[in-house]
C-alpha positions in Angstrom: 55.9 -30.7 -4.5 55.3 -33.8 -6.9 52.5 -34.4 -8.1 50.4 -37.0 -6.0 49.6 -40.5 -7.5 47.1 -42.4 -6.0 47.0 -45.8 -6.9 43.5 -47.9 -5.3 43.8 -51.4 -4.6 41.5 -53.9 -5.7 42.0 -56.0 -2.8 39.5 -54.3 -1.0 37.1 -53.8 -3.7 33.5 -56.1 -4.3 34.9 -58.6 -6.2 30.8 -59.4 -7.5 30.8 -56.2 -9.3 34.3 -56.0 -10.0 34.1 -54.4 -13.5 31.5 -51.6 -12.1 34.2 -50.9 -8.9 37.1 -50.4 -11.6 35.1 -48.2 -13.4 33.7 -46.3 -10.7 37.4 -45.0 -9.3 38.9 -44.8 -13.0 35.9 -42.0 -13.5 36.7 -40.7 -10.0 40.1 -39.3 -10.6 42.4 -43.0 -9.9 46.1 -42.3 -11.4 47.0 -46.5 -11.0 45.1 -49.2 -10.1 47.3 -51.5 -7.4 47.2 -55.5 -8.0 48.1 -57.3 -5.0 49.7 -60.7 -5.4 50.4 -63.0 -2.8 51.1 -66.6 -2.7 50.4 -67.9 0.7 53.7 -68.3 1.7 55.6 -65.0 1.2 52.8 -64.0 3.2 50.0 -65.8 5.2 47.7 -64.7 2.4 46.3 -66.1 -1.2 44.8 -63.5 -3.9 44.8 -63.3 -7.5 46.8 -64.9 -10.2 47.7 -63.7 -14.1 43.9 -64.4 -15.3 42.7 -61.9 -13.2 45.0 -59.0 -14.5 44.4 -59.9 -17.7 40.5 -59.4 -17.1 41.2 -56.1 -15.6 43.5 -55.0 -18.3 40.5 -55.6 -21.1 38.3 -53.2 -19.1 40.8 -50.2 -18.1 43.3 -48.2 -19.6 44.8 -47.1 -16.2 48.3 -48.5 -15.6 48.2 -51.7 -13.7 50.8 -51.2 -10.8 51.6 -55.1 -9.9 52.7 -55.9 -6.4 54.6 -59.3 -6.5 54.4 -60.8 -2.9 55.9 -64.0 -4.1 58.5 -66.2 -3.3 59.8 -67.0 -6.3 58.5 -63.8 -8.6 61.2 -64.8 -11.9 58.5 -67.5 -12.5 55.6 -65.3 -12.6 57.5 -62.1 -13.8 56.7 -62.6 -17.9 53.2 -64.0 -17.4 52.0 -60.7 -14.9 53.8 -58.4 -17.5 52.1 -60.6 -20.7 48.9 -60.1 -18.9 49.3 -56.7 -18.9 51.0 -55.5 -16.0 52.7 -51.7 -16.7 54.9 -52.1 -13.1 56.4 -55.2 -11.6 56.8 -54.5 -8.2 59.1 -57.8 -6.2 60.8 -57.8 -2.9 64.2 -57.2 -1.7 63.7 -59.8 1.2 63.3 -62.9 -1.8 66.4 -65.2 -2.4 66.4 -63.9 -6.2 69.4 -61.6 -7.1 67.7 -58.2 -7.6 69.6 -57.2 -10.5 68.2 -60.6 -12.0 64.7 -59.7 -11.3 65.5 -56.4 -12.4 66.9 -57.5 -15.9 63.7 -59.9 -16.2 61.1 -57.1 -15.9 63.1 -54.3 -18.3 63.8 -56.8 -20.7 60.0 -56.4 -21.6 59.9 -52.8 -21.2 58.1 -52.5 -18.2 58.6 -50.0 -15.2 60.3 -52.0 -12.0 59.6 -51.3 -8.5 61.8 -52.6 -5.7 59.6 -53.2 -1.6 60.7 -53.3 1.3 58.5 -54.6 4.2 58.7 -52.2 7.5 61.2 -54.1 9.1 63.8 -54.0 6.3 66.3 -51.9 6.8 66.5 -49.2 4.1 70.4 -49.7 3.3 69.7 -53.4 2.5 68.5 -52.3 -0.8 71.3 -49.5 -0.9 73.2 -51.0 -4.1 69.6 -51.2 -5.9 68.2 -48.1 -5.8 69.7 -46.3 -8.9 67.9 -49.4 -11.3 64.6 -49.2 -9.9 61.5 -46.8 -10.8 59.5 -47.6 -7.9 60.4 -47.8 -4.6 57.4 -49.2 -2.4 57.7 -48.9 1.0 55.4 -50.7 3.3 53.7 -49.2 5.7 52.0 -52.4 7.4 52.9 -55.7 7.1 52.2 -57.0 4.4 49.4 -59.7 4.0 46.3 -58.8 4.7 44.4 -55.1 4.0 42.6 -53.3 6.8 45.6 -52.2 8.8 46.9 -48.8 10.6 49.7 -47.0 9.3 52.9 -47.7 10.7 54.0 -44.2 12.4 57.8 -45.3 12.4 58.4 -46.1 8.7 57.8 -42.6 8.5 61.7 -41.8 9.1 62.6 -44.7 6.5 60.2 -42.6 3.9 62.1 -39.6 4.7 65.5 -41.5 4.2 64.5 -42.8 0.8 63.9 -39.5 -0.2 66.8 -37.8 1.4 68.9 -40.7 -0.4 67.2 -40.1 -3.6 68.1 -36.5 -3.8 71.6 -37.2 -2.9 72.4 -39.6 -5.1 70.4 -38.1 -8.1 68.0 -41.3 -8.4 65.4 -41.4 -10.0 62.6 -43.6 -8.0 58.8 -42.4 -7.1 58.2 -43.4 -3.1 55.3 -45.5 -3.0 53.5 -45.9 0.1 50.9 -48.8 1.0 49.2 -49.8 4.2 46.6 -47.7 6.7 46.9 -45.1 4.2 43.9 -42.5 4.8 42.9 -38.5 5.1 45.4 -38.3 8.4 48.3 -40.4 7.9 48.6 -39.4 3.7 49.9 -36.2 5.0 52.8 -37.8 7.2 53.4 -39.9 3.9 53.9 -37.2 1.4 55.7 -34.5 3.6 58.1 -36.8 3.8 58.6 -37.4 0.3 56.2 -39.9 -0.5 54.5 -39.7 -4.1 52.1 -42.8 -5.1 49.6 -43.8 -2.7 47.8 -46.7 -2.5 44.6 -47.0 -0.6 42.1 -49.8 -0.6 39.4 -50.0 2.2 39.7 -46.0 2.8 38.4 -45.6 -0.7 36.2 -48.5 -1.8 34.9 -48.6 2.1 34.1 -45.5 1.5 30.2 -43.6 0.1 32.5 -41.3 -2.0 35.2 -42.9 -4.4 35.6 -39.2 -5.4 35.9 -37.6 -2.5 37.9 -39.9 -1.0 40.8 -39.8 -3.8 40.9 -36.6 -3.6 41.2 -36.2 0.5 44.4 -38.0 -0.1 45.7 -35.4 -2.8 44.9 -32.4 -0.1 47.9 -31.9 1.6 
């Protein structure tokens, strides 16, 4: 089996002692750190903009795994990646060409990840999957944190990876959304690699313990 990545989100974290949270799970065994982006339009939600990245960059050496949920991501692309993003993760469902977003982010040297909300069929994105490094597949919709796992993107996880080893790709499954102790097992026995967790670990009294429940599978 893969090794298991497991990538916290700093949505969830306490944004007044931000600094402390990221270096409480960075000492607790976090892989990633995940950076959600939304605009209030792709999704009925507003977060964080290139500033704050770059503040979290200056305090971390953990990669910064950037989740773009943007409607137009080719205007923000250079300025997450200049901030000092290590993935760019967009979404198919945007009106920008893939392969354009594609070209934008590995034109800077930077990993690209590819997402796919959990109604989005998985052979929409089909003709992508042998450029990108990351394929995040969402396990809730996406918007807001707090939510339970989606039981029947399971079989879409299990396609990606039955696709990927077919076709000799070369993309990690990322997971995100109602991720926990329970439904990280589901995840990975069905091919899934990074996880990305916010509320079950920074809700939790154990950053520790809590990373590494979703490692024992």
């Amino acid at each position: 089996m893969s090794r298991i990545i497991v990538a916290p989100s700093i949505l969830s974290a306490d944004f007044l002692h931000l600094e402390n949270e990221i270096k409480a799970v960075e000492k607790a065994g976090a892989d990633w750190l995940h950076v959600d982006i939304m605009d209030g339009h792709f999704v009925p939600n507003l977060t964080f903009g290139p500033k704050l990245v770059e503040s979290v960059r200056s305090i971390t050496r953990l990669p910064l795994d950037v989740h773009l949920m943007l409607d137009n991501p080719q205007t923000f692309i250079e300025k997450f990646i200049t901030a000092g993003a290590d993935n760019i993760t967009v979404h198919s469902e945007v009106t920008v060409p893939v392969p354009q977003l594609f070209n934008m982010v590995k034109s800077h040297d930077r990993s690209f990840g590819l997402s796919i909300k959990p109604d989005t069929p998985l052979e929409s994105v089909s003709d992508y999957l042998n450029m990108v490094d990351i394929l995040l597949i969402m396990t809730v919709y996406p918007g807001f944190g707090g939510q339970e796992y989606i039981e029947s993107v399971t079989s879409k996880v299990a396609e990606a990876a039955r696709m990927k080893a077919e076709n000799g790709h070369r993309y990690l499954i990322e997971v995100d959304g109602g991720l926990n102790d329970r439904t990280v097992k589901t995840a990975v026995s069905n091919g899934a690699t990074i996880i990305v967790a916010g509320e079950y670990i920074f809700g939790s009294g154990d950053y520790a313990a809590a990373i590494n429940s979703l490692r024992a599978i």
